[in-house]
C-alpha positions in Angstrom: 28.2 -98.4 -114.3 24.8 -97.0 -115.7 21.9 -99.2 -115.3 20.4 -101.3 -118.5 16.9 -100.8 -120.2 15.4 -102.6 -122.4 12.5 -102.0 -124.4 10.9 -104.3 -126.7 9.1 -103.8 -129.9 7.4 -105.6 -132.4 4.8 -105.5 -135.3 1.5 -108.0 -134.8 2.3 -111.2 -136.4 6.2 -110.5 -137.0 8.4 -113.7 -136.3 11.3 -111.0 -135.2 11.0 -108.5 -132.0 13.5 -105.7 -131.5 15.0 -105.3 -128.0 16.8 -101.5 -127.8 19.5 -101.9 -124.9 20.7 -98.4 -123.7 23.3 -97.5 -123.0 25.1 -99.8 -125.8 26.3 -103.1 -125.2 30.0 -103.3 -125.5 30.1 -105.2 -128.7 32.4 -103.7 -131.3 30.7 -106.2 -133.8 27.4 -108.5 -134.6 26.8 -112.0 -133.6 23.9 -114.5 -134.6 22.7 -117.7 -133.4 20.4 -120.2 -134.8 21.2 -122.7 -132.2 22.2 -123.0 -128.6 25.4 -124.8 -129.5 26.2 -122.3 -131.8 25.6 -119.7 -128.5 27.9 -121.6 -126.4 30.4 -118.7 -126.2 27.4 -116.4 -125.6 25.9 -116.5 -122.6 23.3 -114.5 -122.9 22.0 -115.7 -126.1 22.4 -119.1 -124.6 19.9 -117.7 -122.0 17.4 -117.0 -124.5 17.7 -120.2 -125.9 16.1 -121.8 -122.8 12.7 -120.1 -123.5 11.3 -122.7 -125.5 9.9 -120.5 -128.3 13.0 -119.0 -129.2 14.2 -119.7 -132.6 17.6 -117.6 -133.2 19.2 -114.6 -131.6 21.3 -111.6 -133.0 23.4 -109.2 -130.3 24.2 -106.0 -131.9 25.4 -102.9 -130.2 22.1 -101.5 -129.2 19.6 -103.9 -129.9 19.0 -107.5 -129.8 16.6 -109.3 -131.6 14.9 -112.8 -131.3 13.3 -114.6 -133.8 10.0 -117.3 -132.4 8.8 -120.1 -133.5 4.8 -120.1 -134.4 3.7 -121.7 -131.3 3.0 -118.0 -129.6 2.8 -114.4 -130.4 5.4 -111.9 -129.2 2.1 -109.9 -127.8 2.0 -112.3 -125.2 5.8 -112.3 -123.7 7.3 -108.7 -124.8 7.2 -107.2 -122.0 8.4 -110.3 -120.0 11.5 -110.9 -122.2 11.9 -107.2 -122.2 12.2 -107.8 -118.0 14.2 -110.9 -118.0 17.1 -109.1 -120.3 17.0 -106.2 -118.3 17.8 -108.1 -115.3 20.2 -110.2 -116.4 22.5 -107.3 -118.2 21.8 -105.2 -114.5 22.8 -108.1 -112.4 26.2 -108.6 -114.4 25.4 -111.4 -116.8 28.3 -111.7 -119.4 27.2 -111.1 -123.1 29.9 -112.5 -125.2 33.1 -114.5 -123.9 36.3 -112.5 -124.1 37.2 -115.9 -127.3 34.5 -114.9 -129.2 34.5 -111.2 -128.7 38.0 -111.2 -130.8 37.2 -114.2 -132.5 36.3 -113.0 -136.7 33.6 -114.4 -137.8 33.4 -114.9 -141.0 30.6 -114.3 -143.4 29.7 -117.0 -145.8 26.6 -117.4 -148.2 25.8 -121.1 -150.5 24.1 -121.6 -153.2 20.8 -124.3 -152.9 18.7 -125.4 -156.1 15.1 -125.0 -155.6 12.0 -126.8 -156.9 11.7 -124.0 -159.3 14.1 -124.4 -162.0 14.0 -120.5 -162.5 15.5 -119.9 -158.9 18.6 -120.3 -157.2 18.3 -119.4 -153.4 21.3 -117.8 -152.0 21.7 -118.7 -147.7 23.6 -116.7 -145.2 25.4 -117.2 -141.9 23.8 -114.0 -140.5 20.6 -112.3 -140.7 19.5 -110.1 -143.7 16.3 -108.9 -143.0 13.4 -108.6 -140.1 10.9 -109.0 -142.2 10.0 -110.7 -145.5 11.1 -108.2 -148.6 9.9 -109.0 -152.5 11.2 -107.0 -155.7 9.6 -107.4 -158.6 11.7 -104.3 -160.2 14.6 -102.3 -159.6 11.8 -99.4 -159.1 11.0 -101.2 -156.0 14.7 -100.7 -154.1 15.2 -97.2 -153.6 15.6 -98.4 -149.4 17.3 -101.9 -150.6 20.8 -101.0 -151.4 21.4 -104.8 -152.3 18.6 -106.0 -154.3 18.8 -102.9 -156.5 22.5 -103.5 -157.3 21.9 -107.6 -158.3 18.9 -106.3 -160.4 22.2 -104.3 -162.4 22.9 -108.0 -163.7 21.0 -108.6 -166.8 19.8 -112.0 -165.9 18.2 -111.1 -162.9 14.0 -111.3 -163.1 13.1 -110.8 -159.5 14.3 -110.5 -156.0 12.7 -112.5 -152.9 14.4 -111.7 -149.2 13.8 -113.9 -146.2 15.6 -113.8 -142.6 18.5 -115.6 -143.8 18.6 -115.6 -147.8 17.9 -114.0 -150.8 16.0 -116.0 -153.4 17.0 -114.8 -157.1 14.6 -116.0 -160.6 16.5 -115.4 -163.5 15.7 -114.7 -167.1 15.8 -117.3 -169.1 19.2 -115.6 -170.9 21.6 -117.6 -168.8 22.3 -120.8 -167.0 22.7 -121.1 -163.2 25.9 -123.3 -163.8 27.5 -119.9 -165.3 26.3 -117.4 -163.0 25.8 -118.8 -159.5 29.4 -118.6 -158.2 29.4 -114.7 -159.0 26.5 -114.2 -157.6 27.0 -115.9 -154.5 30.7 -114.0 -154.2 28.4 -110.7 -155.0 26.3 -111.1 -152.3 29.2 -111.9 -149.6 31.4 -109.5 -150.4 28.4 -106.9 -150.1 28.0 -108.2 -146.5 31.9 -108.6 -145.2 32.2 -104.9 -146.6 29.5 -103.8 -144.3 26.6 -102.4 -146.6 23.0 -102.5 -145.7 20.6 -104.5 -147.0 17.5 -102.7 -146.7 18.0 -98.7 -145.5 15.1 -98.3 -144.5 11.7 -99.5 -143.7 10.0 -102.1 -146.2 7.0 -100.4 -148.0 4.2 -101.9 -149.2 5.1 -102.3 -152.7 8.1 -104.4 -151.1 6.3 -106.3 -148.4 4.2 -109.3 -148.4 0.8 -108.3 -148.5 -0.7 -111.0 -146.6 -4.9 -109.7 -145.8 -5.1 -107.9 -142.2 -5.4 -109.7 -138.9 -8.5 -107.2 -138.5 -11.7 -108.3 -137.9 -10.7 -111.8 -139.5 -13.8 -114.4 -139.4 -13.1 -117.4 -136.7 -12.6 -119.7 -140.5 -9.9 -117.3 -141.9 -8.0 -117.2 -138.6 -7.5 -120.8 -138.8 -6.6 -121.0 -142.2 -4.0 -118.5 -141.3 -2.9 -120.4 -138.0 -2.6 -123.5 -140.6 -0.8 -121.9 -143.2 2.0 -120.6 -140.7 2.4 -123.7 -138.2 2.6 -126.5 -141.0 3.0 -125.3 -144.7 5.2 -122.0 -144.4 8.6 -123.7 -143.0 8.4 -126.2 -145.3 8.2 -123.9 -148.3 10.6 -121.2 -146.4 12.9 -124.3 -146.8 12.7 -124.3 -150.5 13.0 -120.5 -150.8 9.8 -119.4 -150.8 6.7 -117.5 -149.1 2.9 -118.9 -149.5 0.7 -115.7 -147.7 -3.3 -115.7 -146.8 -5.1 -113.3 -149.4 -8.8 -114.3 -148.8 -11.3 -116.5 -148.3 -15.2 -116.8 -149.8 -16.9 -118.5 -146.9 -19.9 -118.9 -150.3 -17.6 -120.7 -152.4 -15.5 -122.4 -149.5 -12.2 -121.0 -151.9 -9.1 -120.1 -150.4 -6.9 -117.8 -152.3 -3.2 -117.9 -151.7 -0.1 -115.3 -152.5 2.9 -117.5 -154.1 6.2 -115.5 -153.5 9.9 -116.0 -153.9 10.5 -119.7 -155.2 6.6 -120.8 -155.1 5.9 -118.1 -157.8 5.8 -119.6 -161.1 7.0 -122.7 -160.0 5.7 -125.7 -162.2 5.4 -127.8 -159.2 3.6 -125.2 -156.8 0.0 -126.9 -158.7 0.9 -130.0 -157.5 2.1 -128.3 -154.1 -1.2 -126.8 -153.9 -4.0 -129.6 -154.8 -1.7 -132.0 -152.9 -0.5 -130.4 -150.1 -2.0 -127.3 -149.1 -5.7 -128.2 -150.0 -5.6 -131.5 -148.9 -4.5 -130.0 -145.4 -7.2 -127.9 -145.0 -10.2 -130.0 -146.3 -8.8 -132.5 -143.5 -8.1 -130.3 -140.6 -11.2 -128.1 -141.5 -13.8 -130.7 -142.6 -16.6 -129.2 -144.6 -15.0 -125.2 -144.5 -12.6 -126.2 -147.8 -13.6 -127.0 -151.2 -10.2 -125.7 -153.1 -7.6 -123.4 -152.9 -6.2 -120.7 -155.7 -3.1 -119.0 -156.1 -2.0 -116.1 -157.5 1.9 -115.2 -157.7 2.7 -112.3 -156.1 
């Protein structure tokens, strides 16, 4: 039997590394877990589970990929998670039970309201994406065979892609009570029948465009490390994205990217003066005066 390597990979500030395994595990099909209970028939994902940061894990047939939580950055433990799966596949640890290898598991996607009356966010059992994916057009998708084809339904106004779900605003043309259930069968059937999601690559007219990590001031920085540790789960929850754009260390302004649900939302004022600003006058006493946002 040929030896395992692994090789790690991620982008700075991703939530999502890459593991490549060659030669190919021997899965004939995808798994994800988001919790160790779920991972009970997979031993190794129930592995990673025990590292403390570890939020949800994928096996696929030549890569695995782990999504953190914010307490760390992937900088600081590639290369050792990188070792510790190498080890385990070359010492013989089993991957998937022989149950769940023939079990089919089937794909399912619900419907949940969101604050915003003007989006409907659609959740997954699997993952879609590894990294955050926004469509304000159908010019956007050429590499996003999915979001271009729902933008082929008249009612749909934009696209917003997380790890897990797909966030749809509508025009104002038709009701969620009439369209929801065919959208939501859409959007399955595209996954059971094995199409892609994205093809390739987000661009930057499709990513978040959240300012550089570069040469960040010490105040920015924390703002940042704020911003992801307590207000973006809470607003990933509701189907949206709030990103970093600047701050005017002058003015003491903060100016925030609303994406997904929190754009256009007639309570993301309220979310803002309320919750986000409050936060950071009070956890940054004297760096805060207000905080702006612009939709993305």
């Amino acid at each position: 039997m040929s030896l395992y390597t692994v090789q790690g990979r991620c982008k700075k500030g991703n939530a999502i590394a890459q593991f490549s395994v060659q030669p190919p595990l021997p899965l004939e099909k995808a798994f994800h877990f988001n919790t160790i209970d779920e991972a009970k028939e997979a031993p190794l994902a129930q592995q990673l589970f025990y590292l403390p940061f570890v939020k949800s894990v994928a096996l696929e047939n030549a890569e695995i990929k782990i999504e953190r939580f914010n307490i760390l950055e992937w900088e600081d433990v590639l290369t050792e998670v990188s070792e510790q799966l190498q080890n385990y596949l070359n010492d013989g640890g089993e991957i998937v039970t022989d149950q769940l290898a023939a079990k089919q598991v089937p794909v399912t996607v619900y419907a949940e309201q969101t604050p915003n009356p003007a989006v409907m966010k659609f959740v997954a059992n699997k993952m879609l994406v590894e990294e955050l994916q926004e469509f304000k057009s159908i010019d956007d998708t050429n590499d996003a065979p999915l979001a271009q084809a729902l933008f082929h339904f008249p009612f749909v106004k934009e696209i917003f892609i997380d790890t897990n779900y797909i966030s749809i605003t509508k025009y104002e043309v038709a009701e969620w009570e009439a369209i929801t259930m065919e959208l939501r069968e859409f959007i399955r059937t595209h996954l059971v029948d094995g199409k892609k999601v994205v093809s390739a690559p987000k661009k930057e007219t499709q990513s978040v465009q959240e300012a550089p990590s570069i040469d960040r001031t010490p105040a920015e920085q924390k703002i940042v490390n704020i911003l992801e540790e307590y207000i973006k789960p809470a607003v990933a929850s509701d189907g949206g994205n709030i990103a970093f754009s600047q701050y005017d260390e002058d003015s003491k302004v903060v100016e925030v990217v609303l994406q997904g649900a929190c754009s256009g939302c007639p309570s993301s004022t309220f979310t803002l003066k309320n919750g986000i600003e409050n936060m950071l006058k009070e956890m940054m006493p004297g760096q805060v005066n207000s905080v702006s946002a612009i939709n993305g």
